[in-house]
C-alpha positions as CSV (number, residue, x, y, z in Angstrom):
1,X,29.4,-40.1,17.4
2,X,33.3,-39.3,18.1
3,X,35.5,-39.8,15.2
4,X,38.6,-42.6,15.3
5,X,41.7,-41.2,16.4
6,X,45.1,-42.1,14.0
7,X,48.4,-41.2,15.4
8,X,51.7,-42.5,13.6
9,X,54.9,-42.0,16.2
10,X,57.9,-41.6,14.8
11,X,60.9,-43.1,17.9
12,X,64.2,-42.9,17.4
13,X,66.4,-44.9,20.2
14,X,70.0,-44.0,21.4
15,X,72.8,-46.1,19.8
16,X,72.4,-49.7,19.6
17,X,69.6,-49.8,21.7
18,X,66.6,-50.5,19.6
19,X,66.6,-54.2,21.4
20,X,65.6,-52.4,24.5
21,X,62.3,-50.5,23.1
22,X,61.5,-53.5,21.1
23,X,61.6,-55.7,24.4
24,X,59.8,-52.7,26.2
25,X,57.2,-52.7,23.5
26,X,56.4,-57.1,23.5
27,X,55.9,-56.4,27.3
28,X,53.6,-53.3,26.7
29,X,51.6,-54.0,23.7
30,X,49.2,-57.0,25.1
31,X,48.3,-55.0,28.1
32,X,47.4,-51.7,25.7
33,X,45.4,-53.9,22.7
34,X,43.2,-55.1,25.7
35,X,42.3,-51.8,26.5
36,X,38.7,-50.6,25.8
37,X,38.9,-48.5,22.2
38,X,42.2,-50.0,20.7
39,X,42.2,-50.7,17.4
40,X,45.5,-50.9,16.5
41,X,48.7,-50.8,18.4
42,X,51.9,-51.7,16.0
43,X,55.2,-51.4,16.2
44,X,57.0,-51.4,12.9
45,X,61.1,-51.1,12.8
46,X,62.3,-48.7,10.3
47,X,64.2,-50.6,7.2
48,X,67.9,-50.8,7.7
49,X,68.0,-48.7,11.3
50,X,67.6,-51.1,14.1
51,X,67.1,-47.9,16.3
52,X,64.6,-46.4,14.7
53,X,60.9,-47.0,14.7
54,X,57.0,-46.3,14.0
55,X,54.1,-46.8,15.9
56,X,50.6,-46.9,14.7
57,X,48.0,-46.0,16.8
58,X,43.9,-46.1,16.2
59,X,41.4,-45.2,18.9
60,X,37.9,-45.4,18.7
61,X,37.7,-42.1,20.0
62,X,39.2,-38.6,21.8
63,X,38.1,-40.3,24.9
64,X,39.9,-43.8,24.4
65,X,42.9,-42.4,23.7
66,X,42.7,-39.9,26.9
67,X,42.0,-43.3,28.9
68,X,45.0,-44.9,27.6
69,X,47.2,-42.0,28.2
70,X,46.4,-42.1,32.0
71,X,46.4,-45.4,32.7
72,X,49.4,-46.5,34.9
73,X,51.3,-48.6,32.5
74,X,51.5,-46.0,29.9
75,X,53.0,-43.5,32.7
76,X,55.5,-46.1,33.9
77,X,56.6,-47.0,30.1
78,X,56.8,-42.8,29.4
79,X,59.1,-42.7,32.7
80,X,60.9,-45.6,31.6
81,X,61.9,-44.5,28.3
82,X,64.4,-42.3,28.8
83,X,66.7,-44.7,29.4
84,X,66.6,-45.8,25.9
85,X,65.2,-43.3,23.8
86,X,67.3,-40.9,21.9
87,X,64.7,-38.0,22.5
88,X,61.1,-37.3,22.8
89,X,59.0,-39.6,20.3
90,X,57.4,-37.0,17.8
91,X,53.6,-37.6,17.7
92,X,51.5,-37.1,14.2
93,X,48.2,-37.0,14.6
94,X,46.4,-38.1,11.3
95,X,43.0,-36.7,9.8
96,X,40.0,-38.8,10.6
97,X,39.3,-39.2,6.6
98,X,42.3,-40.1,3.9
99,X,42.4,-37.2,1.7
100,X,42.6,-39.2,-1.2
């Protein structure tokens, strides 16, 4: 059995436009939740920085989360970004087990 994949992704947006990947993310979230092997898909803002966020993602597995990368939604929000986003989200992909 494939262990659950944990990724936390750090997004920082230009300028004043944290609206914009909050708006992106409403539209996006429903559609990604629905998929098969989501178990979480959060946005959280960072406290006092409107442009600056953190995403929590779990996947049931490897697999799931190499569905979810390909599907056309995700390409078309990972084209879209730019526009918004200040840079390249940094990706941190958790261990499977908390270490304490």
């Amino acid at each position: 059995m494939s262990q659950p994949v944990q990724l936390v992704i750090l997004i920082t947006t230009l300028p004043g436009r944290g609206s914009e990947q909050a708006a992106a993310f409403e539209r996006l979230a429903p559609v990604v939740r629905a998929e098969p092997g989501c178990l979480q898909y959060d946005l959280h803002q960072v406290s006092g920085d409107p442009d600056r966020f953190v995403l929590i993602e779990r996947w049931e597995s490897e697999a799931a989360l190499a569905a979810h990368d390909a599907t056309a939604h995700m390409v078309e929000a990972d084209a879209a970004s730019p526009a918004f986003r200040a840079g390249p989200a940094e990706v941190v992909r958790l261990v499977a087990q908390p270490v304490a």
